[in-house]
C-alpha positions as CSV (number, residue, x, y, z in Angstrom):
1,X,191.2,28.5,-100.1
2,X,188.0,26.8,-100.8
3,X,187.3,25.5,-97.0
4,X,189.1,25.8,-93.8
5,X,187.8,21.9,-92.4
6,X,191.1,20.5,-91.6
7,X,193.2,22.7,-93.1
8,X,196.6,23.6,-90.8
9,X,196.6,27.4,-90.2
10,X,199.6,29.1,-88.9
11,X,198.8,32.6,-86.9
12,X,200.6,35.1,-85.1
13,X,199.6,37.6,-82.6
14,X,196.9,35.3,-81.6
15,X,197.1,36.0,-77.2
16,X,194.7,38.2,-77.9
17,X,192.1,41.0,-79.9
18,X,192.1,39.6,-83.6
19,X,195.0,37.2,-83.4
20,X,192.5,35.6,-80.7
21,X,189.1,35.8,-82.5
22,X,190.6,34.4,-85.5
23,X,192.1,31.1,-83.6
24,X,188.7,30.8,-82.2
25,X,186.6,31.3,-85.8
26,X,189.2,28.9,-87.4
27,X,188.7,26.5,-84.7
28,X,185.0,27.0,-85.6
29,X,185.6,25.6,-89.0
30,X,187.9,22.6,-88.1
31,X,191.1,24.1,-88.8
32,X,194.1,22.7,-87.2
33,X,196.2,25.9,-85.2
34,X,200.2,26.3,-84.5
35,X,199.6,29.8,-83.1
36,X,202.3,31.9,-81.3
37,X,202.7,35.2,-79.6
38,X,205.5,36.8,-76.8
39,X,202.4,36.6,-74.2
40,X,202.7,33.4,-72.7
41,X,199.4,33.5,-70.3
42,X,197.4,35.2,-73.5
43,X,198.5,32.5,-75.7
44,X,197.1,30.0,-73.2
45,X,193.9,31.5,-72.6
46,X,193.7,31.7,-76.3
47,X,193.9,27.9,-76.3
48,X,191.8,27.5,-73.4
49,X,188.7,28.9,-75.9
50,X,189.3,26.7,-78.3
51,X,187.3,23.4,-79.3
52,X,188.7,20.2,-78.6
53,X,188.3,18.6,-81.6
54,X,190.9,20.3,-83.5
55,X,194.8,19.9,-82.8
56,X,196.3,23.3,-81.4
57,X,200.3,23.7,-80.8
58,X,201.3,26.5,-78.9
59,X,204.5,28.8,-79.8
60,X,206.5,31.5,-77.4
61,X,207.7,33.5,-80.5
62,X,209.0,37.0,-81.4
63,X,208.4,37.7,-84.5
64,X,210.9,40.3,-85.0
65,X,213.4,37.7,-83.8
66,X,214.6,35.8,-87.5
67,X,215.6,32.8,-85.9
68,X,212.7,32.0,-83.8
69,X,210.3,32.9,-86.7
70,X,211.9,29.9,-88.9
71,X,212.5,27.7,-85.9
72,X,208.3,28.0,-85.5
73,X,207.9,27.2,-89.0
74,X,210.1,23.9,-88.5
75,X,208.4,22.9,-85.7
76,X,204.4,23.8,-87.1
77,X,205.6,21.0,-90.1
78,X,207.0,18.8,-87.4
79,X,203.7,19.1,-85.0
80,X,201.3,18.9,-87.6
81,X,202.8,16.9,-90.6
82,X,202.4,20.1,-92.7
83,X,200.9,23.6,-92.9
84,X,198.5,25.0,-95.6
85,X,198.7,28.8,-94.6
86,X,200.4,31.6,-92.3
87,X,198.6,34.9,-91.2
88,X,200.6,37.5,-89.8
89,X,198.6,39.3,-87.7
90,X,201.3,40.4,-84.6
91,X,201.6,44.1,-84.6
92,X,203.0,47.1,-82.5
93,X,203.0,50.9,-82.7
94,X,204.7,54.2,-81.0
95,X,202.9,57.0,-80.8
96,X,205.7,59.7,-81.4
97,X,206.6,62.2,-83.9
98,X,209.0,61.4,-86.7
99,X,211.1,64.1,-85.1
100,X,211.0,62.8,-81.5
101,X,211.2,59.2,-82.0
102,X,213.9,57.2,-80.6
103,X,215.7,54.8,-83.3
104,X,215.2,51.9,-80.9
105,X,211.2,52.5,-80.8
106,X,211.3,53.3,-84.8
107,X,212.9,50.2,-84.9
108,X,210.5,48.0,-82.3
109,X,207.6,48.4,-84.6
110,X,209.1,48.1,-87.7
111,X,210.6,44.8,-86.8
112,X,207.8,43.5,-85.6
113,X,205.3,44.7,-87.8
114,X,206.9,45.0,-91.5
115,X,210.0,42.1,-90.2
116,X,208.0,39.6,-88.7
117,X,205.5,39.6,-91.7
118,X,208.7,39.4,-93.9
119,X,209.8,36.4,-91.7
120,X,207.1,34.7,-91.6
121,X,206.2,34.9,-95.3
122,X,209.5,33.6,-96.2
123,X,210.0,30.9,-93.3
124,X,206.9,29.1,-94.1
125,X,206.5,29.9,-98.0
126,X,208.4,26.9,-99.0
127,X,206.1,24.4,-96.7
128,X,203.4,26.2,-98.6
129,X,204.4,26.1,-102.1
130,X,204.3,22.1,-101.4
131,X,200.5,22.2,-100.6
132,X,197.5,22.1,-103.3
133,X,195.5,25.0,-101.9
134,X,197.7,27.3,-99.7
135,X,197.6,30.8,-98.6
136,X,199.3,33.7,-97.0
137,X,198.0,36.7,-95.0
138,X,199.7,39.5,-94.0
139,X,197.9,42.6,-92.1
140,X,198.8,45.5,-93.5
141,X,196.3,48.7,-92.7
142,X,194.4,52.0,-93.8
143,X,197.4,53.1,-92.7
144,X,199.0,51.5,-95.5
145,X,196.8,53.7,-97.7
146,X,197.9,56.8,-95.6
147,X,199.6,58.1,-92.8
148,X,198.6,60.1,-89.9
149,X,200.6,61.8,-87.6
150,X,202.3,61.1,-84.6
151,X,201.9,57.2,-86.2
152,X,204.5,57.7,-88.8
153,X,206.6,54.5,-87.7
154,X,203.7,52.0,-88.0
155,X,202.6,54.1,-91.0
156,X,205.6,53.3,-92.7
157,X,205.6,50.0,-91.7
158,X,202.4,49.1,-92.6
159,X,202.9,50.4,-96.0
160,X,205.9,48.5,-96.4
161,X,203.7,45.3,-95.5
162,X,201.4,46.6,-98.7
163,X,204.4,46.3,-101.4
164,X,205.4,43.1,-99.5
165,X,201.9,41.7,-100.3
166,X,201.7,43.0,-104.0
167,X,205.1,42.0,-104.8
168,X,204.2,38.1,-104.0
169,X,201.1,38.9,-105.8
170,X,203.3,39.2,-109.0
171,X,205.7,36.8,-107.9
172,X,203.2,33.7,-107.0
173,X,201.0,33.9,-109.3
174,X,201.9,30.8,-111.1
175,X,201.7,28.9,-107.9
176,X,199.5,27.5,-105.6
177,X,199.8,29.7,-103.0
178,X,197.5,32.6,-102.7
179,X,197.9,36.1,-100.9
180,X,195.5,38.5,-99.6
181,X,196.5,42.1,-98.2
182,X,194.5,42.9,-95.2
183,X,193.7,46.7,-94.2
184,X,191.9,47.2,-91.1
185,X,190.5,50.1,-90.4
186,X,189.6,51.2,-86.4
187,X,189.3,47.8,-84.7
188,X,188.5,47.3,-81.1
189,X,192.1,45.8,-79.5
190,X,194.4,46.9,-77.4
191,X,197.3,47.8,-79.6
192,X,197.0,52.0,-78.4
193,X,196.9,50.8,-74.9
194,X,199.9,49.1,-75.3
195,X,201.6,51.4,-77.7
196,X,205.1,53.0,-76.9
197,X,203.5,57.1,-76.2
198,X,205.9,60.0,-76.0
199,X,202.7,61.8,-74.6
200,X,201.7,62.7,-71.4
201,X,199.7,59.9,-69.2
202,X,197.1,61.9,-69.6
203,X,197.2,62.8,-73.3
204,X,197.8,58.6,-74.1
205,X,194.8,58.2,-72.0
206,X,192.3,60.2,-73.7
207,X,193.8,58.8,-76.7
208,X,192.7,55.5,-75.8
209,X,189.0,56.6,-74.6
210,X,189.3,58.2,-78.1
211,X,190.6,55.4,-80.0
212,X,188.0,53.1,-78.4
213,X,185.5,55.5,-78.8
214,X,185.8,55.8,-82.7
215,X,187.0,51.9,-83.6
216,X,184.1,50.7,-85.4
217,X,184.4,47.3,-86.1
218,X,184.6,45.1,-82.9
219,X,187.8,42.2,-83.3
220,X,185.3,39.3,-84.1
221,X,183.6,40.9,-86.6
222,X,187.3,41.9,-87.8
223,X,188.3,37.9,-87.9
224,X,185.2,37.1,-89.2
225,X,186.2,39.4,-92.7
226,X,189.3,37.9,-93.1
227,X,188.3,34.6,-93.0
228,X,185.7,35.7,-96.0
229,X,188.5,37.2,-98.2
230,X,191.1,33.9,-97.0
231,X,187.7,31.8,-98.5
232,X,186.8,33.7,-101.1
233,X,190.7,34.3,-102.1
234,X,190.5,37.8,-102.4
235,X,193.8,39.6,-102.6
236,X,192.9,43.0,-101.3
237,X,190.3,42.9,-97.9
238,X,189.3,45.4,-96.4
239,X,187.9,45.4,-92.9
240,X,185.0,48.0,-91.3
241,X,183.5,50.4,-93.0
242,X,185.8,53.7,-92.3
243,X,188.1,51.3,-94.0
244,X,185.9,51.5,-97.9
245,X,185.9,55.0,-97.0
246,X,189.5,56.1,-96.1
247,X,190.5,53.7,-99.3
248,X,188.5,55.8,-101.5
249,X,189.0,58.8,-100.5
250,X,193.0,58.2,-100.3
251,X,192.4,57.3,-104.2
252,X,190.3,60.1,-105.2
253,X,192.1,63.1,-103.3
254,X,195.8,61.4,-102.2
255,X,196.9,64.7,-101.0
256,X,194.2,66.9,-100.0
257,X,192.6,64.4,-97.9
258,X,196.6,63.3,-96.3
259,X,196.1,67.3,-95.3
260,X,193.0,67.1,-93.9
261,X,194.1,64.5,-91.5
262,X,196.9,66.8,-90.6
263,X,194.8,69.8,-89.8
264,X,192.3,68.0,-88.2
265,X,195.4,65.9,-85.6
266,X,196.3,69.3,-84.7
267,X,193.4,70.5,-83.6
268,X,192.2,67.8,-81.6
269,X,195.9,67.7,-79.8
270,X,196.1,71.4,-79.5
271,X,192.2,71.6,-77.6
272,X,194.5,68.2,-75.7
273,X,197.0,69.6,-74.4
274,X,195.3,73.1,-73.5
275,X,193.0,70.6,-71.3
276,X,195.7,69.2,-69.7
C-alpha cells in the first residue's frame, strides 16, 4: 500500500500487545479500524487510545470460530462502506510436548492461529480484490522458520501460516491485493503468560521471567515494522533482530542449528527442574 491516510484496516488480536500497538500506529496515520478480539474490556481500552478523528468499530470475535470470522467481514463492509486490508495478528500457544499434548489444546492453537488466519484471509479476500490498492497480513513467526521444543503445536501452526502466505503469493499475483508474511521474532506481549503450560507453576513462571527477559523487540517497535513492510509492500518482514539471525542461520545450517536448539532446551529445563 502506498499510504495508510484513510485507508479501512481490518485487525485481529488488537485488545492488546501488537494487535494494540498496531490499532494505535494506524490510527496515527488516519486509517479507519474494524478491530476485534475475544477480550471484550481489552478491545475497549484499545479504543479508548485511539484518536478521534478516525472511525473505529469494535468486534467480539473468535477467530477460530468460521462463522463469526465471515459475519465480521460482512459487518466491517457494512460499518465502513468497504475495507482495503485485513491483518491477522490473534495468536495462542501451549507449552507441551508433542507427546503429552492433549488433542483439544493441539487443536486450540491451531485453530486460532493457522484457522483464524485461513478465515480471515478468505472471508475478507473478496471485499479486497474489489479495492485498487489492498493488502493482506498474516503473522506467521521464526517459528515458522523452525521449531523449538515443547512449542511444537504453535510451531506447526505457524508454519502452516507460512505456505498459507506464499501460496496467495503465487495465486494473487495478477491482482490488486498484496500479501506480506510476517515473522516475529521475541516480542514483548503476553502470549507465554497466557499460554496453555503442562509445566509446573513454577517452571511456567521462570519461563515467563525468561521469555521476557530475552524478547528483544518491545510490541511498538514490533507494529511499527509491519506497518513499514504493509508500506513498502514487502512480502516477507521480518521483525527484531534475533529474527535476521534465526532466518539465516535456519537457511545456512537447517539441521544442525534445529539441534542446537534441542540441546540447548534440554539443558536449561533439566538445570529447571533440578531447581525446582
Amino acid at each position: 500500500m502506498k499510504n495508510l491516510n484513510g485507508k479501512v484496516i481490518a485487525l485481529t488480536g488488537a485488545g492488546s500487545g501488537i494487535g494494540r500497538c498496531l490499532a494505535i500506529q494506524l490510527a496515527q496515520h488516519g486509517s479507519h479500524l474494524s478491530l476485534s478480539d475475544v477480550d471484550e474490556a481489552g478491545l475497549k481500552e484499545t479504543k479508548e487510545l485511539l484518536s478521534q478523528d478516525i472511525v473505529v468499530s469494535t468486534h467480539i470475535v473468535d477467530v477460530a470460530d468460521r462463522e463469526q470470522v465471515y459475519a465480521w467481514a460482512e459487518n466491517t463492509v457494512k460499518d465502513h462502506g468497504h475495507v482495503d486490508c485485513i491483518i491477522n495478528n490473534a495468536g495462542v500457544t501451549s507449552i507441551a510436548s508433542i507427546e503429552e499434548i492433549r488433542y483439544e489444546d493441539f487443536n486450540w492453537v491451531f485453530n486460532v492461529v493457522f484457522y483464524g488466519v485461513l478465515y480471515g484471509t478468505k472471508a475478507f479476500l473478496p471485499h479486497l480484490k474489489q479495492r485498487p490498492d489492498a493488502h493482506i497480513v498474516n503473522i506467521s513467526s521464526v517459528n515458522g522458520f523452525v521449531a523449538t521444543p515443547r512449542n511444537g503445536a504453535y510451531a506447526c501452526a505457524k508454519h502452516a501460516v507460512k505456505a498459507l502466505n506464499q501460496t496467495l503469493q503465487q495465486e494473487l499475483r495478477n491482482t490488486s491485493v498484496n500479501i506480506t508474511s510476517v515473522h516475529p521474532g521475541g516480542v514483548k506481549t503476553n502470549i507465554a503468560r497466557n499460554a496453555r503450560s503442562y509445566d509446573s507453576k513454577e517452571i511456567h513462571q521462570e519461563q515467563i521471567v525468561s521469555f521476557e527477559q530475552i524478547a528483544g523487540t518491545s510490541a511498538e517497535k514490533a507494529a511499527s515494522i509491519i506497518i513499514k513492510g504493509i508500506l513498502k509492500n514487502r512480502k516477507r518482514q521480518l521483525v527484531g533482530f534475533d529474527a535476521i539471525v534465526i532466518d539465516a542461520l535456519s537457511r545456512i545450517f537447517p539441521q544442525k542449528f534445529s539441534d542446537m536448539l534441542g540441546f540447548l532446551h534440554d539443558r536449561v529445563r533439566r538445570k529447571r527442574m533440578k531447581n525446582t
